[in-house]
C-alpha positions in Angstrom: 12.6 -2.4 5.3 9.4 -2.3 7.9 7.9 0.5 6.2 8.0 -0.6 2.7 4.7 -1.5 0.8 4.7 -5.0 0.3 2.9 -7.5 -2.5 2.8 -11.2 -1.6 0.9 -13.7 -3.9 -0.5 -16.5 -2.8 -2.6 -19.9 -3.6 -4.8 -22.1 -1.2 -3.1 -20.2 1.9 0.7 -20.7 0.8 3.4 -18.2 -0.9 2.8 -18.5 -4.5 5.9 -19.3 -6.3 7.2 -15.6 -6.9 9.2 -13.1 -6.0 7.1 -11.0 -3.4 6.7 -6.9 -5.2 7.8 -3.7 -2.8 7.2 0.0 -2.9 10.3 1.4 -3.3 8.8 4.5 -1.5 7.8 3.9 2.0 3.5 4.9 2.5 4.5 7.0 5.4 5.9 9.4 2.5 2.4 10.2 2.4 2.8 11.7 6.2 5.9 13.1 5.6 4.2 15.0 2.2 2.2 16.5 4.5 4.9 18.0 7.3 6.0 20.4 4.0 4.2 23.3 5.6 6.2 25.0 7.7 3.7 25.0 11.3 3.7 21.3 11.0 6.6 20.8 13.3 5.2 17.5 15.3 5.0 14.7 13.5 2.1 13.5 15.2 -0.1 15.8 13.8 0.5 14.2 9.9 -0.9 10.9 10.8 -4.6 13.0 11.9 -4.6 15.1 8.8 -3.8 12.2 6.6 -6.5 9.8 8.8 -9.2 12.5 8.9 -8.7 14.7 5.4 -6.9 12.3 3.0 -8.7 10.6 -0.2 -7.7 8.8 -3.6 -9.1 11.0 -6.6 -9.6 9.0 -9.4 -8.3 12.3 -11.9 -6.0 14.0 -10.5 -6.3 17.1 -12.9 -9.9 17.1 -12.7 -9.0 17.5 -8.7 -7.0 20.6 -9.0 -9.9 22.4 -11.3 -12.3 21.4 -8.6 -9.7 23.0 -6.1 -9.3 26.0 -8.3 -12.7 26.5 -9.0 -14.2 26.6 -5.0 -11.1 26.7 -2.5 -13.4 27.8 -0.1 -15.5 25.4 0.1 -12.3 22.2 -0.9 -9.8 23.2 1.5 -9.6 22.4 5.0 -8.4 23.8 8.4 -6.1 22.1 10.8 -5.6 22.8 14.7 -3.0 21.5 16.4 -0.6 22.5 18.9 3.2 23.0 19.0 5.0 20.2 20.8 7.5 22.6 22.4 5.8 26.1 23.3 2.3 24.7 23.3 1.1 27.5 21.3 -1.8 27.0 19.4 -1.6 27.4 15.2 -3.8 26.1 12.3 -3.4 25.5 8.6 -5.3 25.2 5.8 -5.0 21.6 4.4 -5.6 21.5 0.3 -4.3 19.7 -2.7 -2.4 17.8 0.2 -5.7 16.1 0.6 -5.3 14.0 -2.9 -1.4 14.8 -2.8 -0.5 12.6 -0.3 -2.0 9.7 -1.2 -1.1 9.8 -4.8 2.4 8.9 -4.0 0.9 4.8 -4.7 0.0 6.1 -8.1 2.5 8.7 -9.2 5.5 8.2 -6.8 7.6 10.1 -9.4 6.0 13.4 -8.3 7.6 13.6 -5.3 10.8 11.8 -6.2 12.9 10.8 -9.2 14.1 7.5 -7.5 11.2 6.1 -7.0 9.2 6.1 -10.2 7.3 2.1 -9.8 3.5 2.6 -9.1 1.5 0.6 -6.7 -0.8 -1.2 -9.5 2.7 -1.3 -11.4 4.0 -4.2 -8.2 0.6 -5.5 -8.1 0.5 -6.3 -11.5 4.5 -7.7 -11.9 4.2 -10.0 -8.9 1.2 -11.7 -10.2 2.8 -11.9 -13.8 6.0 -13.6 -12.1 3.7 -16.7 -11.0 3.1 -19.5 -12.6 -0.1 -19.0 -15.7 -2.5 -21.4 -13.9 -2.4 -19.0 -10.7 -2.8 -15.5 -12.3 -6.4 -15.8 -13.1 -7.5 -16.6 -9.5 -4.9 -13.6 -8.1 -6.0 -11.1 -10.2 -9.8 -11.4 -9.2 -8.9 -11.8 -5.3 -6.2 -9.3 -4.3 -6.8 -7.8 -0.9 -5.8 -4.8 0.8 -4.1 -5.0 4.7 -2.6 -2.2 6.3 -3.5 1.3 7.5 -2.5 3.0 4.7 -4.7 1.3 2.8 -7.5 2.6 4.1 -7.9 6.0 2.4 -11.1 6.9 0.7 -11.5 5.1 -2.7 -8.2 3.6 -2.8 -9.4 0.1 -3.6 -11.5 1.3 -6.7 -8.2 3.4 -7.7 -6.0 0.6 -7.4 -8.7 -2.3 -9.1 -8.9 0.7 -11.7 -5.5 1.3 -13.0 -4.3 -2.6 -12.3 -7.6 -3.2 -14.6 -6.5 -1.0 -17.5 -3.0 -2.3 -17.4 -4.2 -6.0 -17.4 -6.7 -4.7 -20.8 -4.1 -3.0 -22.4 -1.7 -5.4 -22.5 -4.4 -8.2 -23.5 -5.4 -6.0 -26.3 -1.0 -5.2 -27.5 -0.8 -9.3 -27.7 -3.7 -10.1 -29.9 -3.1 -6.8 -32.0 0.8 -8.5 -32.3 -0.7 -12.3 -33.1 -3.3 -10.7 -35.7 -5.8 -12.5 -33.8 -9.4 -11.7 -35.4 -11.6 -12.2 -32.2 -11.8 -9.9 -29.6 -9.2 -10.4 -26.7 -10.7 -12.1 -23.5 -12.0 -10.1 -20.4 -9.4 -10.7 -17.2 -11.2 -9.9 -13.9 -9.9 -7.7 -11.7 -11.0 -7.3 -8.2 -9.4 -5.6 -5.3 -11.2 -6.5 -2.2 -11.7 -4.0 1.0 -12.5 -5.6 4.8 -13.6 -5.0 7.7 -10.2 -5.9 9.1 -8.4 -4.2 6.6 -6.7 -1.8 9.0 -5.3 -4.2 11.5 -5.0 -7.7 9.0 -1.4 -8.0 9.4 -1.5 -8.2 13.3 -4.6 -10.0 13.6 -3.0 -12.8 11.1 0.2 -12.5 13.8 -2.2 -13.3 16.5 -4.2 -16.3 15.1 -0.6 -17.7 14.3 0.3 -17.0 18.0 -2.5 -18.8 18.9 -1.9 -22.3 17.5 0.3 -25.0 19.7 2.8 -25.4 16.9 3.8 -21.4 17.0 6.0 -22.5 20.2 7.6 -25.1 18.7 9.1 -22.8 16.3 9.6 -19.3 18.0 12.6 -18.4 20.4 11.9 -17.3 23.7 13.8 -14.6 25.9 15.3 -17.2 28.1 16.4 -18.6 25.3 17.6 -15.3 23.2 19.7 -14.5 26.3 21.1 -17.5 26.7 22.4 -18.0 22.9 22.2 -14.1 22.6 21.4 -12.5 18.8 22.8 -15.4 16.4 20.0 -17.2 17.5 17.7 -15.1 15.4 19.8 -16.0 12.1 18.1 -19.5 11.9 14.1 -19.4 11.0 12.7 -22.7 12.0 9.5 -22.1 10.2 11.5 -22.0 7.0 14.4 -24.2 8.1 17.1 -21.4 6.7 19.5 -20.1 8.3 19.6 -15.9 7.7 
C-alpha cells in the first residue's frame, strides 16, 4: 500500500470525519509507462525522463496534433547507459511526455482495472465529510509528494475537480426546478514550495516534539517484545 495515491481531508489540523480516497493505480505507473521501450532496461533511468521531460496537458487530443504536426521539434532524446554492458544508447521520448502523467486523469488507458481518476478521489472524499466542511476543503486542497510535481498538474487537477463540482451543482437545481442560477463552489488546488518533500518534512516536525517519544517504540524495545509490538498504535490507542 506505500505507493498508492492517497486523499486525506482534514479540518483545523485533524482527520476530517471520512473515509481517506486512494489511487487504485500506484503514480509510479507513470515510471513504469515509460520502461515500454525496449532500451529502457534500468529502471533508474524512468524516474530522469519522467523528472526532466514529463508535463500535464490540459487536452490531450489537442497534444497528439501538436505531436503530429512538428515531431521534430516535440519529441525528445534520451541518453543513458545500460546497467549491465555499459554501452551507451538513446531514445527518443514523445507522447510518453503527456502519456505518463495522464495515468491521474485517464487511468483506464493503460488498464481496465483501474478506471477511478484522481479529481474522481478528490472529489468523493470531500463529499464523504460532513456539509459544513466541504466548502473550506474544496477551496484549500494541497498537493505533497513527488509525483505531484509535474508541469501544470495543479491547474489540471483544480480544472477537472472544478467542472465536476459545476456539473453536479447545475444536475441538482435543473432536478429541484430551481429558477436562480446554481451557486459558484470554489475550487482551489494549492502548489508549495515544499510540495516535493511535505510528507517527510511533516514526519520530521512530528519527530521533533517531546510527546513523539512517548508514543513511538524504540529498537531496544522492538527486540525485546519483537514484531507484535507494532500491532498496538499508541497515537491512536488501537490495537492493529
Amino acid at each position: 500500500m506505500a505507493d498508492l495515491g492517497w486523499v486525506t481531508p482534514f479540518k483545523s489540523g485533524v482527520d476530517a470525519p471520512a473515509t481517506p480516497g486512494f489511487l487504485t493505480a500506484s503514480p509510479h505507473e507513470a515510471c513504469a509507462h515509460l520502461l515500454l521501450s525496449p532500451p529502457l532496461s534500468d529502471p533508474r533511468h524512468a524516474p530522469q525522463i519522467k523528472e526532466q521531460h514529463c508535463y500535464i496537458t490540459p487536452d490531450i487530443v489537442r497534444e497528439y496534433g501538436r505531436f503530429d504536426s512538428s515531431p521534430e521539434t516535440m519529441f525528445k532524446r534520451f541518453t543513458g547507459r545500460n546497467a549491465r554492458t555499459r554501452a551507451e544508447y538513446s531514445v527518443d521520448i514523445g507522447y510518453e511526455q503527456f502519456l505518463g502523467p495522464e495515468l491521474f486523469f485517464n487511468p483506464e488507458i493503460y488498464s481496465s482495472d483501474f478506471t477511478k481518476p484522481l479529481p474522481e478521489v478528490v472529489d468523493e472524499s470531500i463529499l464523504g465529510c460532513p456539509v459544513d466542511f466541504r466548502k473550506t476543503l474544496y477551496s484549500n486542497i494541497v498537493l505533497s509528494g513527488g509525483s505531484t510535481m509535474f508541469k501544470d498538474f495543479h491547474r489540471r487537477l483544480q480544472q477537472d475537480i472544478k467542472r465536476r463540482v459545476t456539473d453536479r451543482i447545475a444536475a441538482n437545481w435543473r432536478k429541484h426546478k430551481v429558477a436562480e442560477a446554481p451557486p459558484e463552489m470554489k475550487v482551489k488546488v494549492h502548489s508549495h514550495d515544499m510540495q516535493r518533500y511535505a510528507v517527510w518534512f511533516g514526519g520530521s516536525m512530528l519527530s521533533s516534539t517531546p510527546e513523539f517519544y512517548r508514543v513511538c517504540h524504540t529498537k531496544a524495545q522492538y527486540q525485546e517484545e519483537g514484531p507484535r509490538i507494532a500491532r498496538h498504535n499508541a497515537v491512536f490507542n488501537t490495537s492493529l
